[in-house]
C-alpha positions as CSV (number, residue, x, y, z in Angstrom):
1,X,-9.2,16.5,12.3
2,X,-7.3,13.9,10.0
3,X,-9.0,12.5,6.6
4,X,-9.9,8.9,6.6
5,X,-7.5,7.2,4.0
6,X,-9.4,5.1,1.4
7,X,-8.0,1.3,1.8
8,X,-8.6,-2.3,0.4
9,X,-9.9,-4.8,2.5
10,X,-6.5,-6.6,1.7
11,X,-4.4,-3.6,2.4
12,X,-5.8,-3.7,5.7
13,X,-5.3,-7.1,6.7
14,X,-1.9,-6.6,5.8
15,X,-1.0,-3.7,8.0
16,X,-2.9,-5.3,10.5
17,X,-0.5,-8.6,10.6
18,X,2.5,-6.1,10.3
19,X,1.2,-4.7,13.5
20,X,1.0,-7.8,14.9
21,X,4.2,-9.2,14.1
22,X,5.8,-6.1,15.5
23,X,4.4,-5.5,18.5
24,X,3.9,-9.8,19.6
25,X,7.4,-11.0,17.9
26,X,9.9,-8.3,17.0
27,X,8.9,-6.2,20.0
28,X,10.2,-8.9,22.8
29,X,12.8,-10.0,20.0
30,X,14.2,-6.4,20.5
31,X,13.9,-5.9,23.9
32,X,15.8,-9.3,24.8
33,X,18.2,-8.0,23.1
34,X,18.9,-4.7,24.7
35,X,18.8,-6.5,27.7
36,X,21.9,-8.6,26.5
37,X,23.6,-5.8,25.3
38,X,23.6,-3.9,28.7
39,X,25.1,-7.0,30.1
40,X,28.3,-6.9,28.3
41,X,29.1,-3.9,30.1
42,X,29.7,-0.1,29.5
43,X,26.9,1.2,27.1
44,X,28.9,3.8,26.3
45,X,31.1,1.7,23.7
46,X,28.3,-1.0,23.6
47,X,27.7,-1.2,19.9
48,X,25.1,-3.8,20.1
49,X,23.2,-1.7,23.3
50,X,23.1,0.9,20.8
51,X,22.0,-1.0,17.4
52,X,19.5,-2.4,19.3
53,X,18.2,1.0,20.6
54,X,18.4,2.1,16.5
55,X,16.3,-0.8,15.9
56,X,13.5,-0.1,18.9
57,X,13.4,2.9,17.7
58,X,12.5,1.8,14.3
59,X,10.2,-0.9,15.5
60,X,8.2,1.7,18.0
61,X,7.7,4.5,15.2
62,X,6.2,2.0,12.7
63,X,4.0,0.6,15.2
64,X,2.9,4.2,15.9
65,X,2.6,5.0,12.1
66,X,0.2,1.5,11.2
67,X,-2.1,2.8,14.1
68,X,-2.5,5.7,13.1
69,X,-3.3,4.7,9.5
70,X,-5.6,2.0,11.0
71,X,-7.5,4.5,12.9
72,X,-8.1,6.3,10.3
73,X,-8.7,3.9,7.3
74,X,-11.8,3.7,5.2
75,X,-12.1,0.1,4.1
76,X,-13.8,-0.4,1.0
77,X,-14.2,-4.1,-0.1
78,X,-15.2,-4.0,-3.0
79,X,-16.5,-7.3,-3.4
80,X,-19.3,-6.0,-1.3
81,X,-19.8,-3.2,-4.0
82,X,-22.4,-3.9,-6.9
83,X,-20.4,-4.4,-10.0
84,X,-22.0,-1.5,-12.4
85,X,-19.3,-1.8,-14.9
86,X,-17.2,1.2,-14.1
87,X,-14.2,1.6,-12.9
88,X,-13.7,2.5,-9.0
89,X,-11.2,2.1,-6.0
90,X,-10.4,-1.4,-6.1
91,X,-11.2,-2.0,-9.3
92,X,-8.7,-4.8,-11.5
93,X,-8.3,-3.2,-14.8
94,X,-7.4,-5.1,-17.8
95,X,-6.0,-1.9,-20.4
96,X,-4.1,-2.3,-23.7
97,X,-2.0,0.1,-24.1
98,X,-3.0,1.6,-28.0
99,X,0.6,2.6,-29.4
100,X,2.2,-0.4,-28.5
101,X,-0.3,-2.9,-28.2
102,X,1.0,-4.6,-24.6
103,X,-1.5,-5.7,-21.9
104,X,-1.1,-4.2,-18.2
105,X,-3.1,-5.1,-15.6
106,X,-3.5,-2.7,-12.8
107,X,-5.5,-2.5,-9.4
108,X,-6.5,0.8,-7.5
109,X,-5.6,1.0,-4.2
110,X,-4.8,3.6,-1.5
111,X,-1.1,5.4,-1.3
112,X,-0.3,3.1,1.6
113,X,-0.8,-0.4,-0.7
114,X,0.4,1.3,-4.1
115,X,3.4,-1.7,-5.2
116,X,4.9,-1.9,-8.4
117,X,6.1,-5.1,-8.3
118,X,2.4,-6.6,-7.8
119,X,1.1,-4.3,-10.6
120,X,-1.6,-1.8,-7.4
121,X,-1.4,1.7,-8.1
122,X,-2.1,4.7,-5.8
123,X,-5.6,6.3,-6.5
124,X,-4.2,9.1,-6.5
125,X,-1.6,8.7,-10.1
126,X,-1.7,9.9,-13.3
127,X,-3.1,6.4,-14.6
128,X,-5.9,5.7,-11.5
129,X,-7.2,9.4,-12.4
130,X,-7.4,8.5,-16.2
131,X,-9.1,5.2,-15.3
132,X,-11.7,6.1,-12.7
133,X,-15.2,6.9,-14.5
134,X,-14.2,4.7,-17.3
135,X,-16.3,1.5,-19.2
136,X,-15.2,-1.5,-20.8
137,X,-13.8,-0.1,-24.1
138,X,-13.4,3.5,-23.4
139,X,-10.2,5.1,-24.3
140,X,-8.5,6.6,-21.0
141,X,-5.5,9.0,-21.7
142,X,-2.6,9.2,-19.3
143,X,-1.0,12.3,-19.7
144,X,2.8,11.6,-18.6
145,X,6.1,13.7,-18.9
146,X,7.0,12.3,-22.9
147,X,2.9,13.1,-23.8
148,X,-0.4,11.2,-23.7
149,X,-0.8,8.2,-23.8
150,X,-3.8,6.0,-24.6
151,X,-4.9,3.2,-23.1
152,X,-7.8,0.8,-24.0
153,X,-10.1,-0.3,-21.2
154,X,-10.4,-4.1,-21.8
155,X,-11.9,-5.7,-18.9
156,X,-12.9,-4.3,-15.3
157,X,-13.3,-6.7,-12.1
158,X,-14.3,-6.4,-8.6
159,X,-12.2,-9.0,-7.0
């Protein structure tokens, strides 16, 4: 029925720690404290009863949304993966962008692990889709919303 979702071997370590946190730490955490919410009496005007309720509620769904996308994960480690050259899922890509000569480097992941801050980007974006196929020194073109833009493909890793 559901698609397995290509993921990193580190994306799904990750999730899989989240998981545990929540369900061994914040769980109990949250629970403890419903239980001393409903001791300070009426729940009807308990704000902390019903905060903490907020907050289970939270804490349940996310639990329920990382199984889901740990059942159905395709891990692909790509250390494991004869290095050929080319760029794939997982690949760290070293580009230089042509028009303005700055380095980026970028790592495909899966939607779930796609985080700008640490440079991943979803398979699925304008740049993974330019990249994907490509060799050392190839010329991918991103096409974005002010026009292409080219990028050369300076190094390629499997790490």
């Amino acid at each position: 029925m559901f698609n397995k979702v290509p993921m990193t071997l580190r994306g799904f370590n990750r999730l899989k720690a989240e998981l545990k946190k929540l369900k061994y730490i914040t769980r109990p955490f949250i629970v403890q404290a419903i239980a001393n919410a409903r001791q300070l009496g009426d729940l009807k005007e308990n704000a902390e009863y019903h905060s903490a309720r907020e907050e289970q509620s939270f804490c349940e769904h996310r639990i329920c949304e990382i199984e889901k996308k740990i059942l159905y994960a395709q891990i692909i480690d790509v250390t494991k993966i004869p290095f050929r050259g080319v760029v794939i899922f997982g690949s760290t890509v070293t580009v230089l962008q042509n028009s303005t000569n700055d380095i980026f480097i970028y790592t495909i992941v899966g939607d779930d692990e796609a985080n700008c801050k640490e440079f991943s980007i979803s398979i699925h974006s304008p740049m993974s889709r330019a990249l994907i196929g490509k060799k050392k020194n190839d010329i991918a073109i991103v096409n974005t919303p002010s026009g292409s833009v080219e990028y050369l493909i300076k190094k390629i890793e499997y790490i």
